[in-house]
C-alpha positions in Angstrom: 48.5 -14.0 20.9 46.4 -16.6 21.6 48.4 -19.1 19.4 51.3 -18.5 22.0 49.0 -18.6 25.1 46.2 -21.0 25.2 45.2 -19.8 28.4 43.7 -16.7 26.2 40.9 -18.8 25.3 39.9 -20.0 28.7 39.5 -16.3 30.1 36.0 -15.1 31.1 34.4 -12.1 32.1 36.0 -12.4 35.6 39.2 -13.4 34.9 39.4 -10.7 32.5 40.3 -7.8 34.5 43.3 -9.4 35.9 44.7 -10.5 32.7 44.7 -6.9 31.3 45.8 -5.3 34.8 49.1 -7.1 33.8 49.0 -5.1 30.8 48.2 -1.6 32.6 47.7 0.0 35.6 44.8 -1.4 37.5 42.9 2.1 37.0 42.3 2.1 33.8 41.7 -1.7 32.9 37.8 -1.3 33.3 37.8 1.6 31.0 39.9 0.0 28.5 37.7 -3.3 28.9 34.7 -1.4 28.0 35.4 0.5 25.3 37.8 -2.5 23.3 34.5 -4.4 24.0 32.1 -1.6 22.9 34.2 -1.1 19.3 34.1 -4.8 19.0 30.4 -4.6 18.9 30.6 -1.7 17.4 32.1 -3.7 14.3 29.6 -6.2 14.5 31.2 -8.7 16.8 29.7 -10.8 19.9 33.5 -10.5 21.8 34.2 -13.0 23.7 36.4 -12.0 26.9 39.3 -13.6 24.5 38.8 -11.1 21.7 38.9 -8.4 24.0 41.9 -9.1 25.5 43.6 -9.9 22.3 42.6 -6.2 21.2 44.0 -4.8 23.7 47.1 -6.4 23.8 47.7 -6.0 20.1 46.8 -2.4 20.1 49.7 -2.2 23.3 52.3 -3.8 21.2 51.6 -3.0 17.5 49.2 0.1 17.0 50.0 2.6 20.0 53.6 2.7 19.3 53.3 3.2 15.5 50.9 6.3 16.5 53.6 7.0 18.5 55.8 6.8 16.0 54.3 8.9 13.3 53.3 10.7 15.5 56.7 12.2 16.7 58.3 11.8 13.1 55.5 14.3 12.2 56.4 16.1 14.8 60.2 16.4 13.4 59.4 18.0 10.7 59.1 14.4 8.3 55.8 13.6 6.6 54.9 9.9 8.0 52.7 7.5 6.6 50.9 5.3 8.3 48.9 1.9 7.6 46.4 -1.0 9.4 46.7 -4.2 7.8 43.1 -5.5 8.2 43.1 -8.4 5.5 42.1 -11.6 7.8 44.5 -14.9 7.6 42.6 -18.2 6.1 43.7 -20.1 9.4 41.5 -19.9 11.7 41.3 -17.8 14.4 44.5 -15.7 13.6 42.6 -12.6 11.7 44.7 -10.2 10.6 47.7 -11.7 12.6 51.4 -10.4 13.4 53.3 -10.4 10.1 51.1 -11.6 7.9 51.8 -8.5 5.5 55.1 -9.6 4.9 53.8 -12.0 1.9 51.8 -9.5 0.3 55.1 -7.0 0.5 57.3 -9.1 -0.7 55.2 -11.0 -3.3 55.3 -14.4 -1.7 52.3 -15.4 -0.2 50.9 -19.0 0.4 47.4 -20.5 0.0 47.3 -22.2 3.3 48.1 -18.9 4.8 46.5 -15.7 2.9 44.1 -17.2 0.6 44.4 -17.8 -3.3 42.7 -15.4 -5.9 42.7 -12.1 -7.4 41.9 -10.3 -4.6 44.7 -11.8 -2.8 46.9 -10.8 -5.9 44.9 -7.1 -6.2 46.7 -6.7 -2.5 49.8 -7.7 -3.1 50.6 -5.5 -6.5 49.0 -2.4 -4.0 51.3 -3.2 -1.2 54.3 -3.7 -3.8 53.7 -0.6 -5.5 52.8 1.4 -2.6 56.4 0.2 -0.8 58.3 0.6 -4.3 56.9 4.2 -4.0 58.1 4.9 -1.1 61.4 3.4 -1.5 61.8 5.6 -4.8 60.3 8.6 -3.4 59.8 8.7 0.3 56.1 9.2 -0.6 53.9 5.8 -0.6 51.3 6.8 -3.0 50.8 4.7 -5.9 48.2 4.3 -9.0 46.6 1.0 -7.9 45.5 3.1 -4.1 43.6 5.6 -3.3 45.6 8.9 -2.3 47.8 8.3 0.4 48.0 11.6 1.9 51.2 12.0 5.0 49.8 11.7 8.4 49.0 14.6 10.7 47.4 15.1 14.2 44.3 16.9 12.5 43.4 14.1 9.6 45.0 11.0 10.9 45.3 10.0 7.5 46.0 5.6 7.6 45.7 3.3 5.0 43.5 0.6 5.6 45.0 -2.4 3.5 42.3 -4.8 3.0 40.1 -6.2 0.6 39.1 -3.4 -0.3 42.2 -0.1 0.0 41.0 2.6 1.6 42.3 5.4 3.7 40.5 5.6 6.9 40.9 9.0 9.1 41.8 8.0 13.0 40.7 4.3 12.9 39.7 3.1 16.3 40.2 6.7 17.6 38.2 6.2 21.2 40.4 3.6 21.5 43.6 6.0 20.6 42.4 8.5 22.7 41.6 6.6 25.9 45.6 5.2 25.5 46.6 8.7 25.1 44.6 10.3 27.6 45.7 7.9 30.5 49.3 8.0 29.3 49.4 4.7 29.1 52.6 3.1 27.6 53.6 -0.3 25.9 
């Protein structure tokens, strides 16, 4: 977000509010504030106003309607799957940025963009073979992961893609919670 908007970098603690007021109702941007900043910390960080904001806003676009998602194709009757794609970009500043999973997927990634070595390859052949899985079997379990159980309301089963695979029950889930709780919508 902030490679599209410079103006990111430039909020503060008092411009803050206002910026994430355009992204919700102005009820509920303290409370998301505090607890996006709380998890940041949470994870180790120092967040600056910035990072905060660029949680928020990626959880509005990206994570909340995938949850969604699952959610109701759960609710259908159709195991779902879902994933976080954690594994940080080499550029700085752009983390584990918008589409950057599409190299590892597809098996064409670039040094100047998601690193060089065998833990860059490791990820790849698991995303490859999870997706080939899938496509095969509507099931995205694969040898070179840890079981990839379907997701449901009670487990919140996600697979973390990182470094290091893993399968993660309700990542971020205060955060979920407070966007499902105030009905918020993207």
């Amino acid at each position: 977000f902030s490679a599209m908007d410079p103006d990111i970098a430039k909020l503060s603690v008092a411009s803050l509010p206002g910026r994430v007021e355009r992204l919700v109702p102005r009820e509920h941007a303290a409370d998301l504030i505090e607890q996006y900043r709380k998890a940041l910390v949470n994870r180790g960080n120092a967040p600056t106003p910035a990072d905060i904001y660029i949680a928020i806003q990626g959880d509005k676009q990206f994570r909340m309607p995938n949850v969604r998602l699952v959610e109701l194709q759960r609710g259908l009757g159709s195991p779902g799957f879902s994933y976080v794609f954690s594994w940080k970009c080499v550029v700085p500043d752009l983390g584990a940025c918008h589409a950057l999973d599409v190299g590892f997927v597809f098996g064409s990634t670039y040094s100047e963009f998601h690193g060089v070595g065998t833990s860059v390859d490791r990820l790849a052949t698991q995303m490859q073979d999870a997706w080939i899985a899938f496509a095969r079997t509507g099931r995205p379990g694969a040898a070179s992961l840890p079981e990839w159980p379907a997701y449901d309301t009670n487990s919140r089963a996600t697979m973390v893609f990182d470094n290091t695979c893993r399968i993660d029950g309700d990542p971020d889930r205060d955060a979920r919670v407070l966007w499902a709780t105030r009905k918020l919508r993207s």
